[in-house]
N, C-alpha and C positions, 0 to 999 in steps of 0.2 A: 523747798520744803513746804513753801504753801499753798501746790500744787501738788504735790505727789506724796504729802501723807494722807490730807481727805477724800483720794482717789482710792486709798488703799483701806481708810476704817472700816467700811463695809466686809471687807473681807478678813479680815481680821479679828472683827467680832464674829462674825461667821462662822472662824476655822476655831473660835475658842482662843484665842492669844490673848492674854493678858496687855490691858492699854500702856500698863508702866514700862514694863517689860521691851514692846516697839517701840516706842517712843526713846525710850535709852539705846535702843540696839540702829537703830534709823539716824540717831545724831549722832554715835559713834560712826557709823559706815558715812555720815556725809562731812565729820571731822576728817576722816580720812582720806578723803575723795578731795576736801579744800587742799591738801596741802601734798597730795602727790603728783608728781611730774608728768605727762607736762602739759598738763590742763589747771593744776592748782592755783585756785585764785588765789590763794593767803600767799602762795610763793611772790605772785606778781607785787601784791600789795607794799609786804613788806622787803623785798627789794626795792622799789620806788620812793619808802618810804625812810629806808637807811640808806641810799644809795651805796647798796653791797650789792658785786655782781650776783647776778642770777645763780650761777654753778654753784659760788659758795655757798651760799643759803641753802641749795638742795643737796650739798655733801652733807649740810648740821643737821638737814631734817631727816635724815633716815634713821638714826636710831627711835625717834617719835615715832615715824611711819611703822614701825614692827613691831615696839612695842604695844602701839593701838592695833596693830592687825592681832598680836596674840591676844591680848585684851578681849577684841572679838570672837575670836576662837572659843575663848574661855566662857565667855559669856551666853554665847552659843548654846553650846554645850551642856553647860551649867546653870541655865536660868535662875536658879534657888539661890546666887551671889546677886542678883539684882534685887529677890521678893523679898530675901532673908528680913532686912527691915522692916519694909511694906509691911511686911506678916506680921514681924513682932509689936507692933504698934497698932494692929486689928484690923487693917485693910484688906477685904476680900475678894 
C-alpha cells in the first residue's frame, strides 16, 4: 500500500476522484486481496497462528470474501454511500 497508492495520487487527482472516496475503495480491494485464496496473507497468518488447517479457514472465509466483493460493487457504483457523511459534516 505504500507503494502503489503514492504511484496512483497523481492520477487521481488528475482524473478528479475524490481522495476519501480511493482511499476506502483501495483498502477495501486490498482487504480482499489479504484474505483470498491462494495468495492470502491473513489466510496464512491466522492458520499458523490457531494451528487450524489451511482448507478450514478458507471454507469460513468465503462468506467475507462476497460479501466485501458486493460491498465493492456497491460502492463502486454508488459513491454517494462513502461522501454521504464527508458532505454532511462540510467536506468538499
Amino acid at each position: 500500500m505504500l507503494v502503489f497508492v503514492p504511484l496512483l495520487m497523481p492520477s487521481v487527482r488528475a482524473l478528479g476522484i475524490d481522495v476519501t472516496y480511493f482511499g476506502i475503495v483501495v483498502t477495501l480491494n486490498f482487504m480482499i486481496g489479504l484474505i483470498t485464496p491462494p495468495y492470502g496473507l491473513l489466510l496464512f497468518v491466522m492458520s499458523s497462528l490457531t494451528r487450524v488447517p489451511l482448507m478450514d479457514i478458507i471454507r469460513e472465509v468465503w462468506p467475507f470474501v462476497l460479501t466485501l466483493g458486493v460491498l465493492l460493487l456497491l460502492l463502486t457504483v454508488y459513491p454517494q454511500i462513502i461522501l454521504a457523511l464527508p458532505h454532511a459534516f462540510g467536506y468538499k
